[in-house]
C-alpha positions in Angstrom: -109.2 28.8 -13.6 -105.6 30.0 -12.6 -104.6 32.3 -10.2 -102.3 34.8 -11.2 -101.6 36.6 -7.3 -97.5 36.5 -8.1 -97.5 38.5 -11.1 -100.4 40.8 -10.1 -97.8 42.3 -6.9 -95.6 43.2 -9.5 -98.0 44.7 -12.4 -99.1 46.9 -9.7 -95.7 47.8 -8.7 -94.7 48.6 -12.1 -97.9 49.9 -13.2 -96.7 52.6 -9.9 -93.3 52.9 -11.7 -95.1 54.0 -14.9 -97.3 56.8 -13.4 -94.1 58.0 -11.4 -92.1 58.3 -14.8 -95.3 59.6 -16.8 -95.9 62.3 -14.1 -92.0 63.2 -14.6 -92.4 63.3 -18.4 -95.1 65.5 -17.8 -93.6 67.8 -15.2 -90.7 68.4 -18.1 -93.2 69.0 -20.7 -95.0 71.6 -19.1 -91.4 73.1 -17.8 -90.0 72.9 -21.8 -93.5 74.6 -23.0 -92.9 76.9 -26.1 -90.4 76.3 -28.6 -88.1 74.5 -26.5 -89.7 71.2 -26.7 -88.3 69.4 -29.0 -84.4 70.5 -28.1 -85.2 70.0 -24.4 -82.6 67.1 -23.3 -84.6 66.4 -19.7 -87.6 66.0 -21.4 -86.4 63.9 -24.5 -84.7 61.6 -21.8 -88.3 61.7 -19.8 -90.0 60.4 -22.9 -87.5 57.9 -23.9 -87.7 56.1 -20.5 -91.7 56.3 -20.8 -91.4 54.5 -24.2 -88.5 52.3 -23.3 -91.2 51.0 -20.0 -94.1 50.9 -22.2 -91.9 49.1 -25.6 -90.5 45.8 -22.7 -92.5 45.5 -19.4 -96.2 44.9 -20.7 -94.7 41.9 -23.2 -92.4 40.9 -20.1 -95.3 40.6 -17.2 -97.5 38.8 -20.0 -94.9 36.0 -20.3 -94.3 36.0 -16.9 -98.2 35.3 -16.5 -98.4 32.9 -18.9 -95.1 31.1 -17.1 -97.4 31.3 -13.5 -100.3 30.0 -15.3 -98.4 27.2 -16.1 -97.5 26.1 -12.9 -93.8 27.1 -13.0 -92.8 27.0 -8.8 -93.5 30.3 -7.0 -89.8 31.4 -5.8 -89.0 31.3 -10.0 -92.2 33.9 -10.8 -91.2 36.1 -7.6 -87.6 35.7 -9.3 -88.1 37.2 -12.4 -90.7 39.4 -10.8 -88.2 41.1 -8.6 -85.3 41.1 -11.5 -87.9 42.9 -13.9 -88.6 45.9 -10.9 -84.9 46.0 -10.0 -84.3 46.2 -13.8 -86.7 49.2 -14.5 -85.7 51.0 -11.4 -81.8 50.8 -12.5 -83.1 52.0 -16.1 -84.7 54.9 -14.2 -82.5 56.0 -11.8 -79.2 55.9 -14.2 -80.8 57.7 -16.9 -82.3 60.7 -13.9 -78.7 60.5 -12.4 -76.7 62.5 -15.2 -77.4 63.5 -18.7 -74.7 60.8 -20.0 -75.8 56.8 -19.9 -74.1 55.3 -17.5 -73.9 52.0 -15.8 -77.1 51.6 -13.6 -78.9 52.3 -16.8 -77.2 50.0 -19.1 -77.2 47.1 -16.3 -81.2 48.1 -16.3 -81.8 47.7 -19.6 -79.7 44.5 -19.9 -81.2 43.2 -17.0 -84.7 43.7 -18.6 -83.7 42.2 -21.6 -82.5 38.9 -19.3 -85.2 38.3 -18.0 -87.6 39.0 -20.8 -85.4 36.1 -22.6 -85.7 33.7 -19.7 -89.7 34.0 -19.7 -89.5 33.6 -23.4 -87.2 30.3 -22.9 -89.6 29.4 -20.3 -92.8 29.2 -22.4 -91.4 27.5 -24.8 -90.3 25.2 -22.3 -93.4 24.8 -21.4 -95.1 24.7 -24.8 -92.3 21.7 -25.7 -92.1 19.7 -22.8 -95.1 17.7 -23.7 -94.2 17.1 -27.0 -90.8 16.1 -25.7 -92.2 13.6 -23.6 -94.5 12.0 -25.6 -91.9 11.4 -27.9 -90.1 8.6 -26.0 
């Protein structure tokens, strides 16, 4: 059975960053109660980053699991571990920063999207290689 200890450190520290933003969502949902809900800017922005952590990151740490399970060296699973984090905390902090997107949170979400394509590359690496192989 495979050991998955590298990506587990970083499940848990995003599985943190999700209660952190949740809590905020809800802090602006109980501060927008009545009517002002669905017009409330903070809180649409509070939901948004929610959705945009719960639509990449659980995909993202799956592939990066499934890369670690694989046997893939350690410093490249602690690599895209800590360029996922950094990613979600710049997505974070540059949409709480002002109402207007602005460069942390576009560098966050393209950072995300990064290395969500180079754990994607790298199972398919892994799924091909043998066949690669065995073909000379």
């Amino acid at each position: 059975m495979t050991s998955l200890h590298i990506v587990l450190l970083y499940a848990g520290i995003l599985g943190l960053l999700l209660v952190v933003l949740s809590f905020n969502m809800t802090k602006n949902w109980v501060r927008a109660a009545g009517e002002g809900k669905q017009s409330d800017p903070d809180l649409r922005r509070a939901e948004a980053l929610v959705a945009s952590f719960t639509d990449y990151v659980p995909l993202t740490l799956f592939l990066i699991a499934m890369v670690e399970a694989s046997g893939a060296p350690v410093a490249a699973i602690h690599t895209l571990g800590i360029l996922l984090v950094a990613a979600r905390l710049m997505h974070a902090f540059g949409s709480n920063r002002s109402r207007s997107s602005d460069a942390m949170r576009f560098l966050g979400a393209q950072l995300t999207y990064l290395v969500l394509t180079v754990a994607s590359f790298s199972c398919l690496y892994v799924y091909a290689m043998p066949m690669l192989v065995g073909a000379r």
